[in-house]
C-alpha positions in Angstrom: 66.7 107.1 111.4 68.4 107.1 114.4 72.3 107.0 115.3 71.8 102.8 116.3 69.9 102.4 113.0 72.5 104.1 111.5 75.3 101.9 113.1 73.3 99.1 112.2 73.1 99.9 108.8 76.7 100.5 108.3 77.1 97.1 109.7 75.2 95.7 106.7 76.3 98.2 104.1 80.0 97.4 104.7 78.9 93.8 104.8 77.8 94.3 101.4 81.1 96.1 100.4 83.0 93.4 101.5 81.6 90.5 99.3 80.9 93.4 95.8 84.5 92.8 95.2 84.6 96.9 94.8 87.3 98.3 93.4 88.4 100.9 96.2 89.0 98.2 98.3 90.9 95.2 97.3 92.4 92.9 99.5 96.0 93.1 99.9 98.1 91.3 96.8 100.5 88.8 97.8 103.6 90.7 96.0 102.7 93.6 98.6 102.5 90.9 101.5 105.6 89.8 100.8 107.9 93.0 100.5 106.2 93.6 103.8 107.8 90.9 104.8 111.0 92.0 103.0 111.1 95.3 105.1 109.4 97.4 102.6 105.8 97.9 103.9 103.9 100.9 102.9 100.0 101.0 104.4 97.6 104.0 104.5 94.9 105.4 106.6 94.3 108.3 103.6 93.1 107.6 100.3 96.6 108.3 98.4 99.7 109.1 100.6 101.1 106.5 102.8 101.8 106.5 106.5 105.6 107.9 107.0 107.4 104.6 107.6 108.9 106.8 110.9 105.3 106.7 112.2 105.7 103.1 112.4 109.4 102.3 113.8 110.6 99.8 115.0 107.8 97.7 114.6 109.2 94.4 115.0 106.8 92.2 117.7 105.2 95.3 118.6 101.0 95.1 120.0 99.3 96.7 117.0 95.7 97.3 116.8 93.9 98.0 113.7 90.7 100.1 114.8 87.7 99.9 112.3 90.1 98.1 109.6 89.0 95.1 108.4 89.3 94.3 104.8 92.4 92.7 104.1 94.4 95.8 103.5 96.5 97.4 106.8 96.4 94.3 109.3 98.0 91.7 106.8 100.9 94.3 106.1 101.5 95.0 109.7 101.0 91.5 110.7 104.0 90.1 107.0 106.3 93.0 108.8 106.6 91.7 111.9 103.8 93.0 114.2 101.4 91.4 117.0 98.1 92.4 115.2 94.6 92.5 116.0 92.1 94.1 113.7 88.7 95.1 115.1 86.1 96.1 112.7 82.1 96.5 113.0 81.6 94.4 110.0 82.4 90.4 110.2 82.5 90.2 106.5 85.5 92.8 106.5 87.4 90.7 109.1 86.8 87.4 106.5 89.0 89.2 104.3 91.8 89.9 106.6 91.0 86.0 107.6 91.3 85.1 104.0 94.6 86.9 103.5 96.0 85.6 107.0 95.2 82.0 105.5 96.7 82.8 101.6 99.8 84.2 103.4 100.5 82.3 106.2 100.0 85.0 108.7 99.5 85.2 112.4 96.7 88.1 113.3 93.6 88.2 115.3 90.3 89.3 114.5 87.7 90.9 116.7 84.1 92.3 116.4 82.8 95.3 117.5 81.7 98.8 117.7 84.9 101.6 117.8 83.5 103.2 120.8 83.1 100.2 122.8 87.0 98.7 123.2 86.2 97.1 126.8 87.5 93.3 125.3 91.1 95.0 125.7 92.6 95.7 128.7 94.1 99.4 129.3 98.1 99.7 128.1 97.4 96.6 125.5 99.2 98.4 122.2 102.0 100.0 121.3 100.2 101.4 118.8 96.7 101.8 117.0 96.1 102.2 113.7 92.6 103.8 112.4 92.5 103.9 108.5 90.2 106.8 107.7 86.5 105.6 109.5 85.9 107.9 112.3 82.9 109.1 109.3 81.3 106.3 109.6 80.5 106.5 113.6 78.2 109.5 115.1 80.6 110.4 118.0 84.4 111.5 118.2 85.5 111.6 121.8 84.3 107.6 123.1 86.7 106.4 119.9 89.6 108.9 121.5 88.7 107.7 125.3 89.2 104.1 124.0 92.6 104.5 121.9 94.1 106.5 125.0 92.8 103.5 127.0 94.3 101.0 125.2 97.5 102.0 124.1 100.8 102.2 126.3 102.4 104.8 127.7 104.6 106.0 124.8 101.8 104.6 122.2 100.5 106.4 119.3 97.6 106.8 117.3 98.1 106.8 113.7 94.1 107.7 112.4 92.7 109.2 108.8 90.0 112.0 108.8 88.6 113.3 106.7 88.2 117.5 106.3 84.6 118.7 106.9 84.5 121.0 103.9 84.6 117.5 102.5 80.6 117.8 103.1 79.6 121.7 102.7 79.1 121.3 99.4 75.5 119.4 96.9 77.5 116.2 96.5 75.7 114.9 93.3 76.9 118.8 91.5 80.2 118.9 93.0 81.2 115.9 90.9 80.2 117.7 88.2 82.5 120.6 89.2 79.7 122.8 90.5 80.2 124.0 94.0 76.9 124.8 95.5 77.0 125.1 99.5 73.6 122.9 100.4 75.0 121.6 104.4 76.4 122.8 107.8 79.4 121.7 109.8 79.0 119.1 111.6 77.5 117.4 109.1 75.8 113.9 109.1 73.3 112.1 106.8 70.9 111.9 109.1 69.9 115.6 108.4 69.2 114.5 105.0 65.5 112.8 104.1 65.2 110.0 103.0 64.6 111.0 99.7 67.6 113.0 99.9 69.9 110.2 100.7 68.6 107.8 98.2 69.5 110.6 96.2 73.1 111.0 97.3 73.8 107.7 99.0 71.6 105.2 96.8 71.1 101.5 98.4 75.4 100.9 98.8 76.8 103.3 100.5 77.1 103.6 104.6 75.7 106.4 106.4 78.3 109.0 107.2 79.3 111.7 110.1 81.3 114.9 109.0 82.9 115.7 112.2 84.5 119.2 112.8 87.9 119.7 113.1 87.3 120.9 116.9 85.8 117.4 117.5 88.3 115.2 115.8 91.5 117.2 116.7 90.7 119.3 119.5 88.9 116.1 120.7 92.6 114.5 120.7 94.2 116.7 122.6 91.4 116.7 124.9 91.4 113.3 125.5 94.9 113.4 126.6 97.0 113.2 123.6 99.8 115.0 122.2 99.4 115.9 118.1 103.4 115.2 116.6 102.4 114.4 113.4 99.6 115.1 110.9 100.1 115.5 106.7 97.1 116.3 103.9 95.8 114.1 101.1 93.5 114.0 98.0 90.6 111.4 97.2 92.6 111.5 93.5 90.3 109.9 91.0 89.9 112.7 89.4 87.2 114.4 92.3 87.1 118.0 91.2 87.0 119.3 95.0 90.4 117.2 95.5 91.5 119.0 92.7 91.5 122.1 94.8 91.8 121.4 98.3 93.4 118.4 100.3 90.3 116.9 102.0 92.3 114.0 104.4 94.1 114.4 107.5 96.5 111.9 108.2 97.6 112.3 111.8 99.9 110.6 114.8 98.8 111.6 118.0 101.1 110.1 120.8 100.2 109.1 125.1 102.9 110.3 126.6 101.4 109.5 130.6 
């Protein structure tokens, strides 16, 4: 399989997530939309700890863009607490549910398709901020994502993204839920190293295919691209995962254009 079949294929697979009604990823209730609009928003671009509200101040009729975040969940909030927001997201089925919520709530967002790499529908200096719920696994390259934020935001602007910690992939997935820390993969990882029969094994017919970055790529890439690192904190899957239970495997990190 190659990286555009793989692209392709997360397309379709979070397609499918979207209509599965999964339990990781509710939409947004309307009790949460509407302390939002009561000056009490929390979102997150982790899987447990939210975004420090500081990150995200003042937000009042600020440009916000949330990258590779359809679904209903960080756009809605932004949008209830006062922001201009557009949310951009490879799968149209994803951006139905922000629609849906937008429609249920009486919100005012925008929805776009589109790869994270490829931004070129906004001009350069259009947010004051961008928000990237934890997704940079899904896509096969770091530093055209990083390009594109820089691009896009305003001088002053900030990145507020999720990763996730490559260790995160070192390990037999299928015996580490078991507890059972066998090292079976190198860093970088990606599923495309796997066979196919391998990632029927680990993946099965649902899940998208997934890129463990290294650190060097995701935060050296930042600083790289241009940006300055002034914020970053750690977080768990939860759920009981037994490698959570021993090391925090999320980044959650604000990374700010200062020229």
């Amino acid at each position: 399989m190659s990286q555009a079949d793989a692209i392709r294929k997360n397309e379709q697979m979070w397609d499918a997530i979207a209509t599965a009604d999964d339990e990781w990823f509710p939409v947004v209730s309307e009790s949460d939309v509407q302390s939002a609009r009561e000056g009490q928003m929390k979102i997150n671009v982790t899987a447990q700890v939210p975004v420090p509200s500081e990150w995200l101040t003042p937000l009042r009729n600020r440009d916000v863009l949330c990258l590779a975040a359809g679904g209903g969940r960080q756009g809605p909030l932004l949008a209830a607490a006062g922001a201009v927001v557009t949310v951009f997201d490879l799968s149209k089925r994803q951006l139905e549910r922000d629609q849906f919520v937008a429609e249920r709530d009486s919100l005012n967002l925008q929805t776009e398709q589109g790869d994270m790499r490829d931004l070129s529908l906004f001009e350069d200096g259009s947010f004051d901020w961008v928000v990237n719920p934890c997704s940079l696994c899904y896509c096969p390259e770091v530093l055209p994502v990083w390009r594109e934020c820089y691009r896009v935001l305003k001088v002053g602007g900030s990145l507020i993204t999720g990763l996730i910690n490559p260790v995160n992939f070192l390990f037999d997935e299928v015996k580490a839920t078991r507890g059972e820390f066998v090292v079976a993969h190198r860093i970088p990882y990606s599923d495309l190293d796997l066979t196919e029969d391998q990632r029927e094994k680990v993946l099965g017919h649902e899940r998208p295919i997934r890129f463990g970055h290294s650190l060097a790529e995701m935060l050296g890439g930042l600083t790289q691209t241009g940006f300055l690192i002034d914020g970053l904190f750690e977080d768990r899957w939860g759920m009981g995962d037994p490698l959570s239970q021993r090391i925090e495997l999320f980044l959650g990190v604000r990374a700010t254009r200062f020229q």
